[in-house]
matplotlib code that plots the C-alpha trace (Angstrom):
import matplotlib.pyplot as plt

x = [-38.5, -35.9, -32.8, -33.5, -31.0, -28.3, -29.0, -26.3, -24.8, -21.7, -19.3, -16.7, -12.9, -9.1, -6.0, -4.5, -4.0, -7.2, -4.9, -5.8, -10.0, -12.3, -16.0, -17.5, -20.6, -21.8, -24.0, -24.1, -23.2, -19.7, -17.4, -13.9, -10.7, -8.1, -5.1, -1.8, 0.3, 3.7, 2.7, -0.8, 0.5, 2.9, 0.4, -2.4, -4.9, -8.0, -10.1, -13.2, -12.8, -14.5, -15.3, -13.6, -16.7, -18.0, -14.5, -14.3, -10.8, -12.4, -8.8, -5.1, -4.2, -0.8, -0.3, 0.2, 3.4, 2.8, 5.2, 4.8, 6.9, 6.9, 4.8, 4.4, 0.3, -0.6, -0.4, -0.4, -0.9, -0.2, -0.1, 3.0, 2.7, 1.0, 2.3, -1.2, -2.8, -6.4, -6.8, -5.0, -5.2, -5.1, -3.1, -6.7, -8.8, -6.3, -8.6, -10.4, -10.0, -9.3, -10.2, -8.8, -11.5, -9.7, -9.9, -13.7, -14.7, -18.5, -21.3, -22.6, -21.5, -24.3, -21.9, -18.8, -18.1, -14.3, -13.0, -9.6, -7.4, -4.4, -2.4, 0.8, -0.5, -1.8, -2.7, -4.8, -6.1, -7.7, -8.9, -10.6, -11.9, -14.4, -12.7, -11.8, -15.9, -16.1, -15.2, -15.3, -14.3, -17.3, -20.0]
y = [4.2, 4.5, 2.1, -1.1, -0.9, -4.0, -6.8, -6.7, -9.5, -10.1, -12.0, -13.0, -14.8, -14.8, -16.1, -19.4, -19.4, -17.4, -14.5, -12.0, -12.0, -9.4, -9.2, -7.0, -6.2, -6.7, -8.5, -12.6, -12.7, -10.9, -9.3, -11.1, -9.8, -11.9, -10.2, -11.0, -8.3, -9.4, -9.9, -11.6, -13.7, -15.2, -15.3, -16.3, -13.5, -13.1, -10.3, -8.4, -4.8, -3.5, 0.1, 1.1, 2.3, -2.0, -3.7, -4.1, -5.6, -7.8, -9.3, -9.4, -5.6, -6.1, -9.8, -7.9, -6.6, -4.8, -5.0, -2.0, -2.1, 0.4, 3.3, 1.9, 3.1, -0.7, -2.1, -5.9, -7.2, -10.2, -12.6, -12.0, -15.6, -17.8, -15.3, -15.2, -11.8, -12.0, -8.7, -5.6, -1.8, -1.9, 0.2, 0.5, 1.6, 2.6, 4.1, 0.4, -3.2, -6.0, -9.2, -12.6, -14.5, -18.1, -16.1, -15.8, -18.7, -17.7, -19.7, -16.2, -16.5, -17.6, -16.7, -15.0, -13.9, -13.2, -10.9, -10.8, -8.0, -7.1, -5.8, -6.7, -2.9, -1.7, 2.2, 1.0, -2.1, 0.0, 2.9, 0.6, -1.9, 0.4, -1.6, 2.2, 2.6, 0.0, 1.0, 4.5, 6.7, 5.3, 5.9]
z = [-31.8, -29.3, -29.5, -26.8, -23.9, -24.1, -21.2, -19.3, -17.3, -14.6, -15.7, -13.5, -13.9, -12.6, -13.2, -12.7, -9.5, -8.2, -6.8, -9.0, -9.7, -11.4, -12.8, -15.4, -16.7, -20.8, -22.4, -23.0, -26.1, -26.4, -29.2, -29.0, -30.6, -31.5, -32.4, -34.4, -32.8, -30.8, -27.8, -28.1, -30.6, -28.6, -25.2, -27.9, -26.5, -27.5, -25.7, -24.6, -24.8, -21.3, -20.3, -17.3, -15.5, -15.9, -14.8, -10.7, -9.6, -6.5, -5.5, -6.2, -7.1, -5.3, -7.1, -10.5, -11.8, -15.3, -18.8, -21.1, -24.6, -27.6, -27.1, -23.2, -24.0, -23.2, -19.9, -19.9, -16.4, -15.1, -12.0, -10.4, -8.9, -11.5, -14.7, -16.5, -18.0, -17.2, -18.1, -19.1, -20.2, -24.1, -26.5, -28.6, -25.3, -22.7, -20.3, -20.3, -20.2, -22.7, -20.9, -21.8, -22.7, -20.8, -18.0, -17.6, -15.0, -14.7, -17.1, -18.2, -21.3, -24.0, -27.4, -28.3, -31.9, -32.7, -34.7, -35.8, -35.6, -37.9, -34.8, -36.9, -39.3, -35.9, -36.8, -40.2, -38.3, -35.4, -37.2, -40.1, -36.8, -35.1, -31.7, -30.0, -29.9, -28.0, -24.1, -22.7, -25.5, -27.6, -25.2]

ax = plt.figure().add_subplot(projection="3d")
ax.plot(x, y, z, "-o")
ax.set_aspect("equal")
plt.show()
């Protein structure tokens, strides 16, 4: 019996001040990560993991200004007027998105189960996580 196809809906959000907004397509009920590394500690991130090919920036491309540290893989992106990351390129899945889950404005969302991440240990926490399966190189 073949696997059943996930049901996917459009979700939709932006920052603060509505300059930047985006929508992406997954299911209703969504995976969250919530991570203990530097940076999402401090702007207390928790995120979808988004294949590229489902992510559609509708407005604000030239709003953002990006901030890379360490191994510069990760590209957090942020409002350059209200200063808000709705979304960014992730260390973890850098060819896709991790989307703030604050950010999402739409009622598409029926449940969201979060997971949390050891980013502090990030090589062991990834690898034992399964979260690189999750956007494009995993399909």
């Amino acid at each position: 019996m073949a696997a059943k196809e996930p049901q996917l809906v459009t979700h939709s959000g932006r920052c603060h001040c509505g300059a930047v907004r985006f929508e992406f397509d997954a299911e209703p009920d969504l995976l969250a990560w919530d991570c203990d590394c530097s940076i999402c500690t401090m702007k207390r991130n928790t995120h979808v993991i988004v294949p590229a090919a489902r992510f559609r920036l509708l407005a604000g491309e030239d709003s953002m200004s990006c901030y890379q540290f360490n191994t510069k893989t990760a590209r957090h992106l942020f409002c350059s007027t209200c200063g808000i990351c709705a979304f960014y390129r992730p260390r973890s899945n850098p060819r896709d998105y991790a989307v703030t889950v604050h950010c999402i404005t739409s009622p598409t969302v029926r449940s969201m189960r979060v997971r949390a991440i050891r980013g502090s240990d990030w090589e062991a926490a990834v690898a034992a996580s399964g979260i690189q399966q999750l956007g494009s190189g995993g399909e």
